[in-house]
N, C-alpha and C positions, 0 to 999 in steps of 0.2 A: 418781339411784338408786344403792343399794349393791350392790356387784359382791360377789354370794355365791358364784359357786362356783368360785375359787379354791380353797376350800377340799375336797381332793379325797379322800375315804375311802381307808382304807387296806385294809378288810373283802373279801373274798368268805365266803361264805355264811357271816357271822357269825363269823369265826374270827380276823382281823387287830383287835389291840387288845385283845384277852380275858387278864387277868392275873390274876382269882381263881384263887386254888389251891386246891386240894381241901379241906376240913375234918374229912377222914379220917386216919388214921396211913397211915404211908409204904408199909407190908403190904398196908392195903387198897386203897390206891391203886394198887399196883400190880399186882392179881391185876384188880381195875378196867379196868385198861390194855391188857392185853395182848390184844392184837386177836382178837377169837371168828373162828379159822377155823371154819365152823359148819359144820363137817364129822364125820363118824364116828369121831372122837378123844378122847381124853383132854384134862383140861382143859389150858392151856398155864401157867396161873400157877405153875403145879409147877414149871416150869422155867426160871423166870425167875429172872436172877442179881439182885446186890446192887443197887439202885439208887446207893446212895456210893460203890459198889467201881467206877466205870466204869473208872476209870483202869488197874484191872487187866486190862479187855479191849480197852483203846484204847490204839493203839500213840500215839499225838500227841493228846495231851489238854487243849492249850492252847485258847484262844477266838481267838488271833488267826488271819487268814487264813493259808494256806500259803504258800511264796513259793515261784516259780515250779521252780524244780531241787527241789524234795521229791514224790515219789510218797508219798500217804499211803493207811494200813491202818487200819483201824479193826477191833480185834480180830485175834486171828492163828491160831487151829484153825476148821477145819469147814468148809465151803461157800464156795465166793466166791460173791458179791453184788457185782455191780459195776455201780458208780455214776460216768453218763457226765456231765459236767459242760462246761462253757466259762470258762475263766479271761480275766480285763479284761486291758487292755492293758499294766499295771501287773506283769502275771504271778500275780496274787491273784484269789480268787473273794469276788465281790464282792457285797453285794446280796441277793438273792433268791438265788443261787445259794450266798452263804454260811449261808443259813436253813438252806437243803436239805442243806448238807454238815452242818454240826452237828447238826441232829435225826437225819440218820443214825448222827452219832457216837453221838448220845443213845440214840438207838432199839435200835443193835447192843448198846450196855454193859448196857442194859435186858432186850433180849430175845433175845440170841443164846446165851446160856449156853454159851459156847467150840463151839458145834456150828454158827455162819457168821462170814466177817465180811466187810467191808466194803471194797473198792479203789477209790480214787475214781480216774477216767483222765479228761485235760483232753483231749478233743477240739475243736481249733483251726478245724474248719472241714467240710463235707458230705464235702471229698474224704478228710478224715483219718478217717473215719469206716471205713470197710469193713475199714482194717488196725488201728483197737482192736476192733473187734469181732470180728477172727480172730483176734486175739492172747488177747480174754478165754474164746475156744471152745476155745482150742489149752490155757488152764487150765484147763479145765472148767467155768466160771463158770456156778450154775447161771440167773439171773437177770439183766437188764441192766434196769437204771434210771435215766432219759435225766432232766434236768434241761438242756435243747438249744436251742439256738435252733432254730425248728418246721423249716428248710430241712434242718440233722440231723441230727435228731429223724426225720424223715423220710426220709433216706436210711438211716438203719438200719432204718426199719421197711419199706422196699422191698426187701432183702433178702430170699430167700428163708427161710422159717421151718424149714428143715431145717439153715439155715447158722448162725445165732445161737441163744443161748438166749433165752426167753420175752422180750417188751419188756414195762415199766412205763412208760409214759410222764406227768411230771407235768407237762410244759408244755403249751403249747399244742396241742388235739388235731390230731392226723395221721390218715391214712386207714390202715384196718386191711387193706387187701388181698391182702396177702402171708400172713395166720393169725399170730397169738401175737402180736400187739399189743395194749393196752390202756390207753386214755386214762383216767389215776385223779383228775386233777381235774376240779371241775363249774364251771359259768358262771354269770354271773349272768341266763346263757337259762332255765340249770334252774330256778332257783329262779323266775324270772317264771312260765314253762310250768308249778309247778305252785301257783303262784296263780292262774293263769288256770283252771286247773281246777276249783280250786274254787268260782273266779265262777261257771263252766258251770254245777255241778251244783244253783243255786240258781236259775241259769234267765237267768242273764246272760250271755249268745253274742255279742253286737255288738262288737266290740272296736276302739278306735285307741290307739295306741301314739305315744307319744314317747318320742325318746332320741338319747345323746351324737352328737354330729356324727360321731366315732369306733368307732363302731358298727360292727362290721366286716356288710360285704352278707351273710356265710352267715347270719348271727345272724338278720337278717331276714326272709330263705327260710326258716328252718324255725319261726321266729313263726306265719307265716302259714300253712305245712302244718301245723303243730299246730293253729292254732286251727281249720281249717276240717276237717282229719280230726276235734276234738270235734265236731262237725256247729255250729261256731261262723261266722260272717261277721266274716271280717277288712276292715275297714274303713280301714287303712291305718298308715303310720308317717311324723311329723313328725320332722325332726332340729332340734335348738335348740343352742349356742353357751352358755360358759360366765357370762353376764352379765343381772341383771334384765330388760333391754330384751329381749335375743335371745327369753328364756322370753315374755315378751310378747309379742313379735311370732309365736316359735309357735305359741303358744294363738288368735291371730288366725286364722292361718293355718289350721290345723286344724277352725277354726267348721262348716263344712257336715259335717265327718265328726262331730264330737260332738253333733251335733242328734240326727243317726241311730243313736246310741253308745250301751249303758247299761253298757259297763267302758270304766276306762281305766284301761291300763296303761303305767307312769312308769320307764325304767327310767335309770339314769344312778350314778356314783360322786362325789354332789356332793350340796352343799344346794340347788343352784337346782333339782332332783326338787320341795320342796316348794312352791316359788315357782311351779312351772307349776300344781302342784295346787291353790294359791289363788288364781291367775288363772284357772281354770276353775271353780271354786266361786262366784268373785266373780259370774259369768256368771248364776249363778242357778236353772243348770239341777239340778233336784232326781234325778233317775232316774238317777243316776250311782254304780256302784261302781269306788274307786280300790285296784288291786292294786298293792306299787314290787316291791322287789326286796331280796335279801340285800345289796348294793354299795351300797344305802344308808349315808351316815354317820349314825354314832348322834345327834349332832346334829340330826338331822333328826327326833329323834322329841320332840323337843321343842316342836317348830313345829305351835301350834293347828290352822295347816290341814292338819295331815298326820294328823290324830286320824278312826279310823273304816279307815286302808289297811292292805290285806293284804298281809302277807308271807312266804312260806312262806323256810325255813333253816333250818341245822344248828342242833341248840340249842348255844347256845352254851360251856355247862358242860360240856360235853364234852371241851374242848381246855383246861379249868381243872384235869384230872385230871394234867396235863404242863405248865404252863405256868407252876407256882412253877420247878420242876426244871429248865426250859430260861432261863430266870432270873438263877437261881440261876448254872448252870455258862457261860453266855454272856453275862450281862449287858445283856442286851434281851430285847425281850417276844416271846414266840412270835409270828410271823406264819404264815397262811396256806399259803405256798411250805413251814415250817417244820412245820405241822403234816401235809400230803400227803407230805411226803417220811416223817415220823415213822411213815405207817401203809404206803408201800411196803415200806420195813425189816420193818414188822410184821407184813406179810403173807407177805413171802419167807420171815422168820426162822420163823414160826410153822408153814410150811407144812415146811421143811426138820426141823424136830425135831421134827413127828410124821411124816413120809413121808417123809422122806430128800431130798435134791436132786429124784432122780430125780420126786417128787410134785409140782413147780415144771412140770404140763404144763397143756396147755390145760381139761384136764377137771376139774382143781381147781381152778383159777385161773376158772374160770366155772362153778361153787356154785351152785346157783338158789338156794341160803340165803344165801348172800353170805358178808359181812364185817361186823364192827363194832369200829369203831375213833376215834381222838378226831375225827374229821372224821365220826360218824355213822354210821347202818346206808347199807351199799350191795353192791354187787352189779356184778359184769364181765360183757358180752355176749361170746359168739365175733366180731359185727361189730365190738368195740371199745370200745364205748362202755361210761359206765358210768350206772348208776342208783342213787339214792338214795332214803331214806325221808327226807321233811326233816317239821320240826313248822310248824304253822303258826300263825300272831300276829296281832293286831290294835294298830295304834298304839291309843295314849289314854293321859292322864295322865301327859303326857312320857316312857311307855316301851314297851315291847312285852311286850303283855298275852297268853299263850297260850291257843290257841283251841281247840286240838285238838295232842295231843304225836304227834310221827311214830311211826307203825306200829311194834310191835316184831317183826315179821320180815314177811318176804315173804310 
């Protein structure tokens, strides 16, 4: 057999891989852009600088990484914004964590209009944590935006919230216990939870689930508190292994739960997603709706048996209104990591020039109108977490056909 799923996506919710740019002039794209604080403001594109002139607000406006002895600023009047980071061993930020420094570069030249900018501070390790984070209070910083490995990530957000300023957090979610935390990216749980929803409301509740071997256990527990707070019966979850046999042998294995089944939800960052779903088709059983996931590769919507699955996620044109420009001035394609960090910026910056630093508190920062920005409409809890509107799609005809576009507001 062929061994498909080596082949491992690079997407969360539709946003890694996306290179249209806008077909708009650079004006409107950029009044486009700027993230709707959808609060009792004025509009913010009024106050958006040059998109070409970044270099006039970015103190280091090269693409290549930093080397380890440079503190960089991005922009120099207004606000600090400070962006906590981890540098490789090399003394460079490396990866993901180089997406997130440049879209911030991007983001500040874009939408700071000299009134914030940007400090990126390499924190080395959990212990190094509590003295950047007194260092960036003792500036006034009004904002900290963690790009952490989650261990901390997590030691600054135990901190008490009188001691630091607000957290963004774009990595991996932490626990918000302390107040002013806030997890701003989503998983590929959200966007399953809200395909699974809309299997519910058509009258499909049975669910079993397969997914990565690397699944982490929370993702699982709150699978199955979602499905059965919908008043759904979760029927369980298979883990399968990245090779045709393994998906096989899953779909084996899982027989007595999809007899009782009429969803199944695939979730995985590979093509072997569609291999389990035509090992289960092949089976025969007709009463079967298959929801995957935004972490699907797009290759995979090319595969006849993946035709008919739901997938709810960000549309993806969204992050095309930024991703000639990130392009353009880095020389690779926006990723994911690249476009969250792009809407942290745009949320701090947007919120500091219409209310001043001091508006960077918890009561703006959790909007019951939210936000909307190239990652989509969404919205901050007090507990942390955050919420999206995503659209929702149906495979067919090698691509993802829309079903219904996500809500325009809450």
């Amino acid at each position: 057999m062929i061994v498909k799923g080596r082949d491992v996506a690079r997407s969360a919710h539709g946003l890694r891989g996306v290179r249209r740019a806008a077909h708009k002039g650079a004006q409107a794209a950029r009044s486009l852009l700027l993230l709707s604080v959808v609060l009792s403001c004025t509009a913010l594109a009024a106050c958006q600088s040059d998109v070409d002139g970044i270099a006039r607000n970015v103190k280091t406006n090269d693409i290549k990484p930093p080397s380890s002895d440079v503190e960089e600023s991005f922009g120099e009047n207004g606000a600090e914004i400070t962006l906590l980071m981890q540098k490789g061993s090399n003394g460079l930020f490396e990866g993901p964590s180089r997406d997130v420094r440049d879209a911030a570069a991007l983001g500040i030249g874009e939408l700071g209009a000299n009134q914030a900018f940007v400090k990126v501070i390499d924190v080395a390790s959990p212990a190094a944590a509590p003295a950047a984070v007194a260092a960036a209070k003792s500036r006034s910083s009004a904002i900290l935006i963690s790009y952490l490995p989650p261990a901390t990530t997590a030691a600054v957000a135990a901190m008490p919230s009188d001691q630091r300023p607000p957290l963004l957090n774009l990595g991996q979610p932490v626990p918000a216990t302390s107040g002013n935390v806030y997890n701003l990216a989503s998983s590929e749980t959200d966007s399953a939870l809200e395909g699974l929803r809309t299997a519910a409301a058509s009258g499909h509740k049975k669910v079993v689930v397969f997914a990565q071997r690397d699944l982490p256990q929370a993702a699982d527990l709150r699978l199955a508190d979602a499905i059965r707070a919908s008043g759904g019966t979760f029927l369980g979850i298979t883990r399968y292994d990245l090779t045709d046999a393994a998906a096989a042998a899953a779909v084996q294995t899982a027989k007595p739960q999809l007899q009782q089944a009429d969803t199944v939800l695939i979730l995985g960052r590979t093509a072997i997603t569609t291999t389990i779903e035509g090992a289960i088709k092949a089976g025969g059983q007709s009463n079967l709706n298959f929801v995957g996931t935004s972490a699907w590769p797009p290759q995979t919507y090319r595969e006849p048996t993946a035709n008919g699955t739901l997938i709810a996620m960000v549309e993806p044109e969204a992050t095309s209104l930024i991703s000639e420009r990130y392009q353009r001035h880095y020389k690779r394609p926006l990723s994911a990591d690249a476009a969250y960090g792009y809407d942290a910026i745009a949320i701090a910056s947007g919120i500091i020039r219409t209310k001043g630093p001091t508006g960077l508190n918890a009561e703006t920062l959790t909007s019951k109108v939210g936000f909307r920005g190239v990652t989509g409409l969404f919205r901050l809890s007090p507990s942390g977490q955050v919420e999206r509107r995503l659209s929702l799609y149906a495979i067919g005809g090698g691509k993802l056909n829309v079903l219904a576009a996500a809500p325009a507001s809450f």
